[in-house]
C-alpha positions in Angstrom: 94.9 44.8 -17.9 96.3 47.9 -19.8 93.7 50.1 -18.2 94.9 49.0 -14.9 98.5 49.9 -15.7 97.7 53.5 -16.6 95.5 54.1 -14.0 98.6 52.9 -11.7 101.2 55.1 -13.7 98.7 57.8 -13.2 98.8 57.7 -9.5 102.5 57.3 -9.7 103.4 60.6 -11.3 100.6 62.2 -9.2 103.0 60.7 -6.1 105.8 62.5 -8.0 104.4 65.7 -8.4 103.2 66.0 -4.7 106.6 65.7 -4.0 108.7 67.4 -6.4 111.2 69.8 -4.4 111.0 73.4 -4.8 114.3 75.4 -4.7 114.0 79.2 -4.1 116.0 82.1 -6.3 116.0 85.3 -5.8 116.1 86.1 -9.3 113.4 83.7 -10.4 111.7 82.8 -7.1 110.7 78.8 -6.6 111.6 76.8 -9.2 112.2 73.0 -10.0 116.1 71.5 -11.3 115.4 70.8 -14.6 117.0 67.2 -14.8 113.8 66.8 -12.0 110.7 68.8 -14.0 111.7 67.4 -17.5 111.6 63.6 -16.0 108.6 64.1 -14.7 107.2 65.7 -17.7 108.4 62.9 -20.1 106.7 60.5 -18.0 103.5 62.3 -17.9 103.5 63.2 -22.0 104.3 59.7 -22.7 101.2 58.6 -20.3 98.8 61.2 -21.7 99.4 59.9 -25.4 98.8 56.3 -24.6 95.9 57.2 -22.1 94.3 59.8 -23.9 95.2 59.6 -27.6 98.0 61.7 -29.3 95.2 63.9 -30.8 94.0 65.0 -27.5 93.6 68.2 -25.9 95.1 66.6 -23.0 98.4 65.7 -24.8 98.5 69.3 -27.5 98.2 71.5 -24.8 100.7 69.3 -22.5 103.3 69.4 -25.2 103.0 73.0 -26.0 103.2 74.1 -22.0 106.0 71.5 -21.7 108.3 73.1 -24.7 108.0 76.8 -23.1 108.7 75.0 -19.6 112.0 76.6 -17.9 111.1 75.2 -14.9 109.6 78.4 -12.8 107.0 77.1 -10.1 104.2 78.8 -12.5 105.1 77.1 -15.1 105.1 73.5 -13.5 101.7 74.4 -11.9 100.2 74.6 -15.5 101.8 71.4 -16.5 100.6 69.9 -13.3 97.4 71.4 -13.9 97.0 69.8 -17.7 98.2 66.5 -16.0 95.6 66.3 -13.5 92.7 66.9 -16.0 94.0 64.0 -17.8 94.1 62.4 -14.9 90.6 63.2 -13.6 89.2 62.5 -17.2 90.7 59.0 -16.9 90.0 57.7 -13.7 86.1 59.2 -14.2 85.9 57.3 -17.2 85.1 60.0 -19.6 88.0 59.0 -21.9 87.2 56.4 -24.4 88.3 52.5 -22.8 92.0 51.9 -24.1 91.2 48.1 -24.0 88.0 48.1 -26.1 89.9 50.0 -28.9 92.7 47.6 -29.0 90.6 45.1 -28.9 88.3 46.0 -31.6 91.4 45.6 -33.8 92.6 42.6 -32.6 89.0 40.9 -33.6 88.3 43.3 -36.7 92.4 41.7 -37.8 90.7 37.6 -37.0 87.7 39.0 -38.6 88.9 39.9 -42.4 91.0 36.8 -42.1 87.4 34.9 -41.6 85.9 36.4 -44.3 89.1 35.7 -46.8 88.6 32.1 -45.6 85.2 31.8 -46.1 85.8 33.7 -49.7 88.4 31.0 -50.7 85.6 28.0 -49.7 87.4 27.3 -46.2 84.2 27.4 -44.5 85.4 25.5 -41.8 88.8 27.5 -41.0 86.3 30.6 -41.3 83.9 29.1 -38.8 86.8 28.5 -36.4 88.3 32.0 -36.4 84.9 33.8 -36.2 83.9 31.3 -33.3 86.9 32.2 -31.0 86.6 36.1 -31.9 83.3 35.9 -30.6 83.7 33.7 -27.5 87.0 36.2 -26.5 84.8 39.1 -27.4 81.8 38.0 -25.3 84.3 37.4 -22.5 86.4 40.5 -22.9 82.8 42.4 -22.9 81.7 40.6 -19.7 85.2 41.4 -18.1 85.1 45.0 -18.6 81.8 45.2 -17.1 82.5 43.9 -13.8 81.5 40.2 -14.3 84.3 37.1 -13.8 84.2 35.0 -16.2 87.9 33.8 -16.6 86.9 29.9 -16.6 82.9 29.8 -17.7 82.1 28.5 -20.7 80.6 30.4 -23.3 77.2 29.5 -22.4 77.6 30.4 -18.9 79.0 33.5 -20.4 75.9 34.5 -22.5 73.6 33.8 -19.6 76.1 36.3 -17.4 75.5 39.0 -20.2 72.0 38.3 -20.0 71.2 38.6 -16.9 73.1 41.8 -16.4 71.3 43.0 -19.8 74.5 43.9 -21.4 72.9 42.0 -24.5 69.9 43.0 -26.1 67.4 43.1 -29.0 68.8 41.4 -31.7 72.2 40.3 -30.6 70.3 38.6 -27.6 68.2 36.6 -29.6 70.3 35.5 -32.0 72.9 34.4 -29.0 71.7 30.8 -28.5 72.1 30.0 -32.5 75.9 31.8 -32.4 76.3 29.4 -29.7 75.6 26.2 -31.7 77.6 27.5 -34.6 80.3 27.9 -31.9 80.0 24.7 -30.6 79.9 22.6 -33.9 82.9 24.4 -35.1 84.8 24.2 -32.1 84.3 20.3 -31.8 85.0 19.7 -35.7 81.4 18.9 -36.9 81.6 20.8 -40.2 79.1 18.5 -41.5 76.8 20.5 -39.4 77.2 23.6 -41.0 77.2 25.5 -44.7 79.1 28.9 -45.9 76.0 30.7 -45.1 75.8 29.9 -41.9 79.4 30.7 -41.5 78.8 34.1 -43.3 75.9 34.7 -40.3 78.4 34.1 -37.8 81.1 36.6 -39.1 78.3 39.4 -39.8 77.1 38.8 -36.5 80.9 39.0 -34.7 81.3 42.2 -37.2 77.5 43.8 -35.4 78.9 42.4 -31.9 82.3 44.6 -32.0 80.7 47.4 -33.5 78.0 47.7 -31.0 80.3 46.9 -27.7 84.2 47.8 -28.7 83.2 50.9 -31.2 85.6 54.1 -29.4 82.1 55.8 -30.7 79.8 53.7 -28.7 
């Protein structure tokens, strides 16, 4: 998973900055070769704007340190010290879950393309792309809080979510009916179905992403 991999790169440049290697000048006390400092710095800017967002505090402030750099042992230790906040921010969680987002745009893509299927009367392609947005998004929601549900099927999935309550009100409810919709237009029954019903299912994907994969939420 992507938030894996950064956590992993995180750790890995922390590894690197424990053991960077100090040199010692008379003129400019300890300092770090600059082929050394810069590498390390690349690394941890390019990190920081996937991580934490190119907008960040994290990543403004990292650049700006970064392009006054020279390499003096004070100067690391404030880039070092920027990195680590990042770093903390990350690994508590505070920063908002790189997987959600990019997967809120994935389904909100599958999600106008349901919609301009269901406007040109292909109810049933429409019922087809809103049903596997919703089953990957019910899975992907499961997944990122701690349940595995790789091989289940979508009704064991629901009842996973349930249990845990990470569905309610509304959305819970209306889960079992989502379901049947799924399961009619997964197994080509599209005599079982109308537009409406199709339009339900999309509004109810569009509520689903908004409430579980918003970066706001």
């Amino acid at each position: 998973m992507i938030n894996d991999k950064f956590a992993t790169r995180f750790s890995e440049l922390q590894n690197e900055l424990d053991e960077m290697p100090f040199l010692y000048s008379k003129y400019s006390g300890r300092y770090v070769q600059s082929g050394i400092w810069k590498k390390w710095a690349t690394s941890v800017e390019s990190l920081i704007k996937a991580a934490c967002g190119a907008d960040s505090p994290y990543c403004f402030n990292f650049i700006k340190e970064k392009e006054k750099c020279r390499g003096n042992a004070s100067e690391i230790k404030v880039l070092a010290g920027i990195f680590q906040s990042a770093k903390e921010a990350f690994d508590g969680g505070y920063l908002f879950d790189v997987e959600r987002d990019i997967s809120a745009e994935i389904f909100g893509d599958i999600v106008v393309l349901a919609k301009q299927a269901l406007a040109e009367d292909n109810k049933d392609v429409a019922a087809v792309l809103a049903s596997a947005a919703l089953e990957d998004a019910l899975k992907r929601h499961a997944t990122a809080n701690g349940l595995n549900v790789d091989e289940a099927s979508m009704s064991n999935v629901i009842s996973a979510l349930k249990s845990k309550g990470l569905v309610s009100g509304a959305q819970k409810s209306m889960l079992a009916a989502m379901l049947q919709m799924r399961n009619h237009a997964m197994h080509a029954r599209w005599e079982k179905f109308e537009k409406p019903d199709v339009s339900s299912l999309i509004g109810f994907v569009e509520q689903f992403l908004l409430t579980h994969f918003s970066r706001n939420q």
